[in-house]
KOLPAVEX-411565 format. One record per residue (C-alpha): residue number from 1; residue in three letters; x, y, z. Coordinates in Angstrom, 2 decimals, always signed. Layout:
residues N
<marmi NUM; 'ALA'; <X; Y; Z>>
...
END
This chain:
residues 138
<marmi 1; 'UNK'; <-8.54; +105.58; +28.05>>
<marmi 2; 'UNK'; <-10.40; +107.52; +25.00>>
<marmi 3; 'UNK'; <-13.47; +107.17; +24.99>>
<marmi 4; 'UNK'; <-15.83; +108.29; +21.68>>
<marmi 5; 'UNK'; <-19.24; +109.74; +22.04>>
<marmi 6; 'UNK'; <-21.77; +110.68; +18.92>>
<marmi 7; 'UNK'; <-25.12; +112.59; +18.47>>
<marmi 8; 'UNK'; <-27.23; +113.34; +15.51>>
<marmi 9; 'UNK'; <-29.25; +116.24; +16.09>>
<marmi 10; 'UNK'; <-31.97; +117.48; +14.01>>
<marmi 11; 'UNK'; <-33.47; +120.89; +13.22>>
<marmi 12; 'UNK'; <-35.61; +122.37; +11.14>>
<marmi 13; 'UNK'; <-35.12; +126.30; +8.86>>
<marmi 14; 'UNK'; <-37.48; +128.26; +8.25>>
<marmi 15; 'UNK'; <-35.77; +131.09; +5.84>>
<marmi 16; 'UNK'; <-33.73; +130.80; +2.44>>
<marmi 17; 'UNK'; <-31.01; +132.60; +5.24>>
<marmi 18; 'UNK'; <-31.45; +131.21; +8.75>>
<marmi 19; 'UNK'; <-28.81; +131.28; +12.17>>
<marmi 20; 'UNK'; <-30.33; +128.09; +14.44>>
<marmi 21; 'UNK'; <-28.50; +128.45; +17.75>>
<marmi 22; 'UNK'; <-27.98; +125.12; +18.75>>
<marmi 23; 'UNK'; <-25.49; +125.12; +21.67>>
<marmi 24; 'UNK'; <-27.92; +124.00; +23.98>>
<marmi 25; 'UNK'; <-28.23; +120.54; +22.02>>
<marmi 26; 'UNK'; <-24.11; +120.55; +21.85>>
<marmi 27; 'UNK'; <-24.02; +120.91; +25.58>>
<marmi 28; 'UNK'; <-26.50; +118.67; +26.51>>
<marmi 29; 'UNK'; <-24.38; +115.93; +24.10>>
<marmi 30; 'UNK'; <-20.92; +116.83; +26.35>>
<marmi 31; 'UNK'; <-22.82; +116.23; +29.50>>
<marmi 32; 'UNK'; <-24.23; +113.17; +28.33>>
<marmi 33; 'UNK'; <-20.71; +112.22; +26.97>>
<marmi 34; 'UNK'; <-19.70; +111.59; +29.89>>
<marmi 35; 'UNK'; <-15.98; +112.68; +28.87>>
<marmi 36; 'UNK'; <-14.09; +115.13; +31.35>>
<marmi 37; 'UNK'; <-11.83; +116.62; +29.06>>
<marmi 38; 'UNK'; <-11.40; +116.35; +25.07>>
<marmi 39; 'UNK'; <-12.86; +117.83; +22.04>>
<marmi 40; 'UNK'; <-16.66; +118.35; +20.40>>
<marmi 41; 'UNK'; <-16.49; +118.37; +16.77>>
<marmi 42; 'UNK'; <-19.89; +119.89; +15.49>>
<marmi 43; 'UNK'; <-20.49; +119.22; +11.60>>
<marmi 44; 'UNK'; <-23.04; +120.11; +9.18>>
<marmi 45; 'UNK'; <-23.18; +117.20; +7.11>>
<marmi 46; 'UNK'; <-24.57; +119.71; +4.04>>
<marmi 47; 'UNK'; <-23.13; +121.59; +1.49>>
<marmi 48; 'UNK'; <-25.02; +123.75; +1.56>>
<marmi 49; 'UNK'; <-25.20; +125.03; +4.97>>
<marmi 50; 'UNK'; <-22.23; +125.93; +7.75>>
<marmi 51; 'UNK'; <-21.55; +126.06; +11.31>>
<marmi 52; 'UNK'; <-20.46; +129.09; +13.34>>
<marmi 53; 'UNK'; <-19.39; +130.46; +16.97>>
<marmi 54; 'UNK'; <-20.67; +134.03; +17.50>>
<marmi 55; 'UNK'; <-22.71; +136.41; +19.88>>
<marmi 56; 'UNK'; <-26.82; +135.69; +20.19>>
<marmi 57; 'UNK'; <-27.94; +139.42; +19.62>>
<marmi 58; 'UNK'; <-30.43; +139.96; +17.05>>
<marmi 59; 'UNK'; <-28.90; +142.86; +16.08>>
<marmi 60; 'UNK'; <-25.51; +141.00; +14.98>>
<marmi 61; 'UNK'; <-27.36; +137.82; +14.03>>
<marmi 62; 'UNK'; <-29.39; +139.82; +11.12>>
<marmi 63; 'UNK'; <-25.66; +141.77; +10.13>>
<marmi 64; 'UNK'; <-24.34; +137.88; +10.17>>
<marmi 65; 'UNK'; <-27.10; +136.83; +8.15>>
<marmi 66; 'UNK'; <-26.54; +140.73; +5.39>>
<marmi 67; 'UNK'; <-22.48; +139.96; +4.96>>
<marmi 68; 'UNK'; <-23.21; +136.74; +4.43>>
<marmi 69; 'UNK'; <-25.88; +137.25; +1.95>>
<marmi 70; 'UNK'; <-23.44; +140.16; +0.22>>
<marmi 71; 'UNK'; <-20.48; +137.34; +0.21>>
<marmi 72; 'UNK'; <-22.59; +134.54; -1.06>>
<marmi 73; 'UNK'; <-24.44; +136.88; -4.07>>
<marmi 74; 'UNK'; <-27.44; +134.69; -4.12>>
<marmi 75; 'UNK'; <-28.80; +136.49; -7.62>>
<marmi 76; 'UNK'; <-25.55; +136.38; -9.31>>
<marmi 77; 'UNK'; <-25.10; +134.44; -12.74>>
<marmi 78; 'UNK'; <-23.14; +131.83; -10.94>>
<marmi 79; 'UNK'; <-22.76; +128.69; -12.94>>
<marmi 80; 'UNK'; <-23.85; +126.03; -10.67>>
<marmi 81; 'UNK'; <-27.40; +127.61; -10.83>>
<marmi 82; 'UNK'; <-28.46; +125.78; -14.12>>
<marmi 83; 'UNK'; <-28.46; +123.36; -11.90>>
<marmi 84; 'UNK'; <-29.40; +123.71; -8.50>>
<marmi 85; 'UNK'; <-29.82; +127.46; -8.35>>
<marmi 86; 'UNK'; <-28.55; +127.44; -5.10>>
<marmi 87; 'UNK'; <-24.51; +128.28; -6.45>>
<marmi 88; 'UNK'; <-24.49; +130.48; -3.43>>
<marmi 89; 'UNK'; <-24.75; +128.75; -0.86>>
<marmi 90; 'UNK'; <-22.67; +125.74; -1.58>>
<marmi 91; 'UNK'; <-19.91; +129.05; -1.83>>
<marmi 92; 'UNK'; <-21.06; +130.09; +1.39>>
<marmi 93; 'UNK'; <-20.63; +126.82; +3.08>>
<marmi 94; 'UNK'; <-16.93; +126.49; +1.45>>
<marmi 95; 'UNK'; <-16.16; +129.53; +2.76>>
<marmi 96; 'UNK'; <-17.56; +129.52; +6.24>>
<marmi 97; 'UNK'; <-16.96; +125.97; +6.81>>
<marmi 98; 'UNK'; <-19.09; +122.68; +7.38>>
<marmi 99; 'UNK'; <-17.54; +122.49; +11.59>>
<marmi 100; 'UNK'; <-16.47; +123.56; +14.53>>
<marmi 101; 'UNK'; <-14.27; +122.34; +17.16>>
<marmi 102; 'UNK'; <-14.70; +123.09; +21.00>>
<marmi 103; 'UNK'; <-12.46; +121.99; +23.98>>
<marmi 104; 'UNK'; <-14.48; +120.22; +26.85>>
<marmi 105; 'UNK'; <-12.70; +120.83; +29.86>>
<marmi 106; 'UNK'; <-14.13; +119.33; +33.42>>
<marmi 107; 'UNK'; <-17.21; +117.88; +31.23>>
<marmi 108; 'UNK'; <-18.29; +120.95; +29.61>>
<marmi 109; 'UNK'; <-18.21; +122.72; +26.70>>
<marmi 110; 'UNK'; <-15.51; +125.25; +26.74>>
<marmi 111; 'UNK'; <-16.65; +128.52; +24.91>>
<marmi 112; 'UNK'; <-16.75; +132.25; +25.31>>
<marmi 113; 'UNK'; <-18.66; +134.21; +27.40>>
<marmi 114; 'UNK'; <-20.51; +135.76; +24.31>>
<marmi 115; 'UNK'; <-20.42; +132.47; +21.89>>
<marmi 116; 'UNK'; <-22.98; +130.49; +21.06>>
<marmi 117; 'UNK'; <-23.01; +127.41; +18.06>>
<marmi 118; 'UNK'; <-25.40; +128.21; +14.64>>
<marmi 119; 'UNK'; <-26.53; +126.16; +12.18>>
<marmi 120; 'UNK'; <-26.02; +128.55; +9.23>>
<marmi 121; 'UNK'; <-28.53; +127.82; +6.72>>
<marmi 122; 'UNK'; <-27.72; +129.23; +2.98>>
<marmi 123; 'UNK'; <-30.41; +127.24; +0.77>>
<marmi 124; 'UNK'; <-33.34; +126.77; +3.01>>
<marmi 125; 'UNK'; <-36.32; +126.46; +3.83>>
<marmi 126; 'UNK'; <-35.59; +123.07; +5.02>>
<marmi 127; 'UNK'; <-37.60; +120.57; +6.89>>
<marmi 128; 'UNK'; <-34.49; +118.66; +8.43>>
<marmi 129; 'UNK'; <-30.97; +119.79; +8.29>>
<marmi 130; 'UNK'; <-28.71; +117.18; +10.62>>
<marmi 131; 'UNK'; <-26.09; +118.60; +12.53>>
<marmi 132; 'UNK'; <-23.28; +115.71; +13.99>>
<marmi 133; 'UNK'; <-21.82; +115.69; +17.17>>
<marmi 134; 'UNK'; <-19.06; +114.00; +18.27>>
<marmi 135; 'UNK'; <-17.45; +114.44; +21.83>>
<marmi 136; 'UNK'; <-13.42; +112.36; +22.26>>
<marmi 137; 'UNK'; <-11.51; +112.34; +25.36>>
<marmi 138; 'UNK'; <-11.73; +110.62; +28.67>>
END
């Protein structure tokens, strides 16, 4: 039998360009899933922000946070800015990608040795960004 499990977690950023690791909130949701084996989908319900899978080493977090800045352009003439002025990071997020998916095998989170889950924030600072967590399997 399936059975469906869901968390809303909720952190705060504290730069325009911010990593949040958050895989200790993504584990803690398998375990209290319950569910054995399945699939964690994490999702960034923004778009303006992303989720990733990567090493936690500053040094790499801060070249992360450079490329993404270089990709992204934040002071380009982009269109969207008479807007929002935040053109880049709704680019960023379609880019990167709003979710991850994770196996769970014997009730835990299946990931690398060297991978951790980030919040990737592209327009902060922001007082709450909500990441959703969803755990399926039996």
């Amino acid at each position: 039998m399936c059975k469906v499990y869901h968390e809303v977690i909720r952190v705060s950023t504290a730069r325009q360009f911010d990593l949040i690791d958050i895989t200790e909130y993504v584990e803690e949701a398998v375990r209290k899933s319950g569910i054995k084996n399945g699939l964690c989908l994490v999702f960034a319900p923004h778009a303006t922000a992303a989720i990733i899978a990567n090493e936690r080493e500053y040094g790499l977090l801060q070249d992360i946070l450079s490329f993404i800045r270089e990709l992204t352009q934040p002071s380009r003439d982009w269109k969207h800015n008479a807007i929002d002025d935040n053109a880049h990071a709704h680019i960023g997020s379609a880019i990167i990608g709003a979710e991850r998916m994770f196996p769970v095998v014997d009730g835990k989170l299946a990931r690398g040795t060297w991978q951790n889950i980030f919040l990737v924030e592209m327009d902060g600072p922001r007082s709450v960004r909500n990441v959703i967590i969803i755990v399926i399997g039996s």
